[in-house]
SEGUDREN-781773 format. One record per residue (C-alpha): y, z, x; residue number from 1; chain; residue in three letters. Coordinates in Angstrom, 2 decimals. Layout:
// SEGUDREN-781773
<rec <Y, Z, X>, NUM, A, ALA>;
...
//
This chain:
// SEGUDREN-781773
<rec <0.00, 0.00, 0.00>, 1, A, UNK>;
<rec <3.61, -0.68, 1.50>, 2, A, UNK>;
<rec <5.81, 1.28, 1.65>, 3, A, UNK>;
<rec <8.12, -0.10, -1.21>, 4, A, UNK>;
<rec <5.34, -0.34, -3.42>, 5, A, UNK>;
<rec <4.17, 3.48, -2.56>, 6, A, UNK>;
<rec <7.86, 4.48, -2.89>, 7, A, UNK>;
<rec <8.26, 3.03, -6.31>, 8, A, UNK>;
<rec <5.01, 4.46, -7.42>, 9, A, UNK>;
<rec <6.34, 7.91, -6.60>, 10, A, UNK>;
<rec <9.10, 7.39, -8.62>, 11, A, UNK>;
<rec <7.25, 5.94, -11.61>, 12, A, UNK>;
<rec <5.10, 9.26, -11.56>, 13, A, UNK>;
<rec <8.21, 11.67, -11.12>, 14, A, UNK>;
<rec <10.02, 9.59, -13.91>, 15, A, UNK>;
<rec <6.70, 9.71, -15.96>, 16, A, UNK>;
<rec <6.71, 13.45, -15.73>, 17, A, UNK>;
<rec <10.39, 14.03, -16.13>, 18, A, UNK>;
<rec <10.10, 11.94, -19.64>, 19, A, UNK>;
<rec <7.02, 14.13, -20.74>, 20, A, UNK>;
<rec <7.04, 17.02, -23.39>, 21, A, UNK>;
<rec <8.47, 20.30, -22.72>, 22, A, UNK>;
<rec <9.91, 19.18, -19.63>, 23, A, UNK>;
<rec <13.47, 20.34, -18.83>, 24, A, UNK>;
<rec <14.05, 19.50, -15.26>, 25, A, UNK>;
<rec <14.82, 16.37, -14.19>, 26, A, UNK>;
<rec <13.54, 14.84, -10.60>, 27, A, UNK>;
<rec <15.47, 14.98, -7.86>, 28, A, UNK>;
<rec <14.73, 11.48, -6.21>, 29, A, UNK>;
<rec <15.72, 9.22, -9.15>, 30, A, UNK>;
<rec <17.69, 7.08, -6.70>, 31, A, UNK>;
<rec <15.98, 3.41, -6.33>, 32, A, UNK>;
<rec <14.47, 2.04, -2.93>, 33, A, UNK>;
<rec <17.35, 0.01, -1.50>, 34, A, UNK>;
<rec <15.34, -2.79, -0.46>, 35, A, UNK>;
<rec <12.58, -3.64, -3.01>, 36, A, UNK>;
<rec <11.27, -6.30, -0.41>, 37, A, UNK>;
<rec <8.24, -4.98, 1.91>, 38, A, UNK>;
<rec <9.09, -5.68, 5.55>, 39, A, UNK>;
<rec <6.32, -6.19, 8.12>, 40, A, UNK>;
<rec <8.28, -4.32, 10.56>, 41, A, UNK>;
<rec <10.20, -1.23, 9.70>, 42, A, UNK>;
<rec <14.21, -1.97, 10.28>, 43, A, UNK>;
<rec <13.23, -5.52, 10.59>, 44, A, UNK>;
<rec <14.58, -8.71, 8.39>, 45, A, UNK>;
<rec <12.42, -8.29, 4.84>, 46, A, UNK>;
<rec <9.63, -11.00, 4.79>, 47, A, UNK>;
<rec <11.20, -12.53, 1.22>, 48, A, UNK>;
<rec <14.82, -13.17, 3.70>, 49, A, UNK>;
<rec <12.48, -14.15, 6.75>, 50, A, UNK>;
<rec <10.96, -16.53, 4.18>, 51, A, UNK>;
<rec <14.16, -17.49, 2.90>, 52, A, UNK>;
<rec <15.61, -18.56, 6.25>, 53, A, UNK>;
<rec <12.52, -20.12, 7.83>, 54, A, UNK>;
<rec <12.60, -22.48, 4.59>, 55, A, UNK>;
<rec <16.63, -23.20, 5.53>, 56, A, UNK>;
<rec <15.95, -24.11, 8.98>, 57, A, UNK>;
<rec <12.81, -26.41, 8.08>, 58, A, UNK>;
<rec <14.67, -28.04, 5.72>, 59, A, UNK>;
<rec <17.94, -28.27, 8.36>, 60, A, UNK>;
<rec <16.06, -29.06, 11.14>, 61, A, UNK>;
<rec <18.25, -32.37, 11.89>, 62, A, UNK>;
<rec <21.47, -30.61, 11.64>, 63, A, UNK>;
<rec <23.28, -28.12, 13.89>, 64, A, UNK>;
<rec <21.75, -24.59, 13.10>, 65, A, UNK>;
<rec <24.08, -22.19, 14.11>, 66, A, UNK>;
<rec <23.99, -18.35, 13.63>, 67, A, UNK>;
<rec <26.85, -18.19, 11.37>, 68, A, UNK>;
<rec <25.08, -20.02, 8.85>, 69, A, UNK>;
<rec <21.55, -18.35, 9.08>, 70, A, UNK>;
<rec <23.08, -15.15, 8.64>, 71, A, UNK>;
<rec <24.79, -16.33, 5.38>, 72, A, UNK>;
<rec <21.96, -17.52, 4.31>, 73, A, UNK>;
<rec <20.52, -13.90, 3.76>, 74, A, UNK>;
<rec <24.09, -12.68, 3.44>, 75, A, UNK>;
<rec <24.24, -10.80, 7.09>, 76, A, UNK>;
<rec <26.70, -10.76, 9.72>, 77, A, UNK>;
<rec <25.68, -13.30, 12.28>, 78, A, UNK>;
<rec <24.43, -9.89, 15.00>, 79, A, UNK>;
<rec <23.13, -8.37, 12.08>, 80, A, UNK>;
<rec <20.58, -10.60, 10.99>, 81, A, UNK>;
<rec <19.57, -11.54, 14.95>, 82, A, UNK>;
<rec <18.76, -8.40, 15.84>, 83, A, UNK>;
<rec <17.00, -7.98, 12.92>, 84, A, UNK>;
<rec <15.16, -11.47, 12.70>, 85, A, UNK>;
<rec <13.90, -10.80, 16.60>, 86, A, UNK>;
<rec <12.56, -7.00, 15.60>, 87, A, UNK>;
<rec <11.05, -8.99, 12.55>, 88, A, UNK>;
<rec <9.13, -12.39, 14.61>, 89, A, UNK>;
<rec <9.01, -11.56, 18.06>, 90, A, UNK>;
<rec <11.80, -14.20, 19.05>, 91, A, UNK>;
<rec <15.24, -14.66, 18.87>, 92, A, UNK>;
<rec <16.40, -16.96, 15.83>, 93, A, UNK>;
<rec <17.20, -20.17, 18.80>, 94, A, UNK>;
<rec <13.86, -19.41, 20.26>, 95, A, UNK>;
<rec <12.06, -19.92, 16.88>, 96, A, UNK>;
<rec <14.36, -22.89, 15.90>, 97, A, UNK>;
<rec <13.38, -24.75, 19.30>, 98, A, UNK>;
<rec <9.89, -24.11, 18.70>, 99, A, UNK>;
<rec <10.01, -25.84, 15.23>, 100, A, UNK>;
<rec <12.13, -28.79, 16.35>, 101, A, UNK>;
<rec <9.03, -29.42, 18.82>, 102, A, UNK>;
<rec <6.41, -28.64, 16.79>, 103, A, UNK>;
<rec <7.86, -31.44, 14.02>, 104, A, UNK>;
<rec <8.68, -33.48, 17.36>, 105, A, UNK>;
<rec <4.49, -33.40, 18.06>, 106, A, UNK>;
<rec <4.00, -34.48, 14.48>, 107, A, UNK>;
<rec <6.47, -37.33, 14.97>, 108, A, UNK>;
<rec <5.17, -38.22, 18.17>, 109, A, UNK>;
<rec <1.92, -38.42, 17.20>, 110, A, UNK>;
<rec <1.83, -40.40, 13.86>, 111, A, UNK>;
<rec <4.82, -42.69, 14.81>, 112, A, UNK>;
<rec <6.15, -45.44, 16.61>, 113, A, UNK>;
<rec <9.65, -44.37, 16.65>, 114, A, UNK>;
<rec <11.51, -44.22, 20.19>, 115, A, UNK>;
<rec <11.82, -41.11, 21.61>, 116, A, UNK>;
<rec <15.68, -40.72, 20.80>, 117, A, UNK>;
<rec <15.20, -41.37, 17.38>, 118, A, UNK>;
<rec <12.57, -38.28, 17.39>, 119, A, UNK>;
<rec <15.02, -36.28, 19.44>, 120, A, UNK>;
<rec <17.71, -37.58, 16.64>, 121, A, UNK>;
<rec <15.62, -36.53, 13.49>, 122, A, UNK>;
<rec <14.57, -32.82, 15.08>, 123, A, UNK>;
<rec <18.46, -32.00, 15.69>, 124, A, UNK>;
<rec <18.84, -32.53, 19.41>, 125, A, UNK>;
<rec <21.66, -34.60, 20.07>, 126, A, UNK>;
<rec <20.23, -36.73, 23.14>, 127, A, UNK>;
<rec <17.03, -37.99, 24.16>, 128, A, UNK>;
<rec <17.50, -36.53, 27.92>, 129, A, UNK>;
<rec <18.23, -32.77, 26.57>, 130, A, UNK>;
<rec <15.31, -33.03, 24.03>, 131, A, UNK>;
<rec <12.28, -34.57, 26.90>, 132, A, UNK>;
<rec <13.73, -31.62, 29.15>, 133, A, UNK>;
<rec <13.09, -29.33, 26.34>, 134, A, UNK>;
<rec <9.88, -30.68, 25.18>, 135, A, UNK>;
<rec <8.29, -30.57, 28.55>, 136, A, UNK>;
<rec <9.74, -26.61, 29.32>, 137, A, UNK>;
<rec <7.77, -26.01, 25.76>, 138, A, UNK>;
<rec <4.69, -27.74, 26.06>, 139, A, UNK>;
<rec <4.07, -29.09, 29.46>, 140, A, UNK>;
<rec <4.48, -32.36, 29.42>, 141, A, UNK>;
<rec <7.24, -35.17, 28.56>, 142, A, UNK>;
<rec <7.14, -36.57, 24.63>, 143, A, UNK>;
<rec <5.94, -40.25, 26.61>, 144, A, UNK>;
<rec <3.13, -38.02, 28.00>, 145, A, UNK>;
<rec <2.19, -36.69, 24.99>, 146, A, UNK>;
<rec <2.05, -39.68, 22.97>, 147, A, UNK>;
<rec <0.00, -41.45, 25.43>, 148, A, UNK>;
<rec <-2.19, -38.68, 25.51>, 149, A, UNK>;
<rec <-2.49, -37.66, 21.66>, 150, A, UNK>;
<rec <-3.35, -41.77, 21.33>, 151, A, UNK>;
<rec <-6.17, -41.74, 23.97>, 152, A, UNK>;
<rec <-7.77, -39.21, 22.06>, 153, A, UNK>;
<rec <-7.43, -41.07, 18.72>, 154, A, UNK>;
<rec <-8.86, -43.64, 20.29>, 155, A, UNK>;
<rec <-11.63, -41.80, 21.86>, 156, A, UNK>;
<rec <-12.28, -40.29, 18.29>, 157, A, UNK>;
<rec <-12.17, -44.04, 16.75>, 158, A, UNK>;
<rec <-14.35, -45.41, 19.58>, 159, A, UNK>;
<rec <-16.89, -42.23, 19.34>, 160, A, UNK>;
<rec <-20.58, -42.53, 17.68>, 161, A, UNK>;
<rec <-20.86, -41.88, 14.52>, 162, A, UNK>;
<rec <-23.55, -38.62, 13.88>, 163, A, UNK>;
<rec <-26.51, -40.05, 12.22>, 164, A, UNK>;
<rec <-26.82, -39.15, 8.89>, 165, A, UNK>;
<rec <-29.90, -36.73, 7.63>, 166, A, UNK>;
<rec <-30.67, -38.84, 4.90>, 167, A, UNK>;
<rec <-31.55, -41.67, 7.33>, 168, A, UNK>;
<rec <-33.59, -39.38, 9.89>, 169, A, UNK>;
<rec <-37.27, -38.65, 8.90>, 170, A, UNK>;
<rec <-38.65, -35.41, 7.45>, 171, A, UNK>;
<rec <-40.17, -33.04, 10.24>, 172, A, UNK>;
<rec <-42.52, -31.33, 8.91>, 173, A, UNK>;
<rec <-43.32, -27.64, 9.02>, 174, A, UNK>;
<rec <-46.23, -25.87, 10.35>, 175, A, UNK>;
<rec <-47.84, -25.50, 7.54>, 176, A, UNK>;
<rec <-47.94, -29.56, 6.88>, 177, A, UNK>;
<rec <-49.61, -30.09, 10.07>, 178, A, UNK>;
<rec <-51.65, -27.91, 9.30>, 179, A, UNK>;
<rec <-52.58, -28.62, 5.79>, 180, A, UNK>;
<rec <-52.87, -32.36, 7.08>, 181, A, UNK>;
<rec <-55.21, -31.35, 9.91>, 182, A, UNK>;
<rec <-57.24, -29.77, 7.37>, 183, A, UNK>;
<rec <-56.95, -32.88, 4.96>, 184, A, UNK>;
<rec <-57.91, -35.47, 7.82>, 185, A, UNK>;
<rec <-60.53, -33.18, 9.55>, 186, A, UNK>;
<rec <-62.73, -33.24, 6.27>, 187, A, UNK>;
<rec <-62.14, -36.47, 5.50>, 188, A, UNK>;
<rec <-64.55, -37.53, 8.50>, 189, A, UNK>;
//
């Protein structure tokens, strides 16, 4: 149980008991949870905001992302919801957007034929150069690399045998076959 969810149970009960015959006094924690929203991390950014801004920045990924704006997205001052979105994933909120301009990037770069600038274009990076310098600090290797790579292996996957099929591969039988065949043949002579 979180602990919104235990923390508005509590409250149920005492409100449950304060409403019940005979009883005079009230309870002394009427006062609601001020976040209803369970966070993973205590003093960390709620997982419905964390939700809330992820969605934004997928959605912005083309576009200049700046703090400003993520923190008015969840209605924080721009230090606020930083410190507050690192305590909650790990990484700061420029970390996390990098990470998810490359991981679209790999999707791009994998299933298209687009150059490399337009990639860097349609993930928000505003030039080819800054975008294969971050790609290969992230991943290893250049975007080129990668593509060449990720298309050897779809080839290798296209050029690859096929597993045979157990519907064309005879029955092999059991013990108990050979044995009632033994039995079958051995009379039979």
């Amino acid at each position: 149980m979180t602990t919104a969810s235990a923390c508005n149970a509590t409250l149920s009960r005492r409100l449950l008991l304060a409403d019940a015959p005979g009883d005079t006094e009230a309870p002394r924690d009427t006062e609601a949870p001020r976040d209803t929203e369970a966070p993973g991390v205590i003093g960390a950014l709620p997982e419905g905001r964390l939700r809330r801004v992820a969605a934004h920045i997928d959605r912005n990924l083309d576009r200049n992302l700046r703090l400003v704006d993520l923190g008015a997205v969840v209605h924080m001052s721009p230090y606020h919801f930083a410190r507050l979105f690192k305590k909650a994933t790990g990484q700061s909120p420029h970390r996390f957007i990098l990470l998810r301009r490359i991981a679209v990037a790999t999707a791009l770069l994998a299933d298209s034929t687009s150059s490399i600038g337009s990639v860097a274009r349609s993930v928000g990076f505003t030039t080819a150069s800054h975008f294969t310098t971050t790609f290969r600090r992230l991943t290893g290797v250049t975007p080129t690399a990668y593509r060449r790579g990720h298309a050897l292996d779809a080839i290798a996957a296209d050029m690859a045998p096929a597993a045979p099929s157990t519907a064309t591969l005879p029955a092999i039988p059991s013990s108990e076959d050979q044995s009632r065949t033994a039995s079958t043949t051995g009379s039979a002579n």
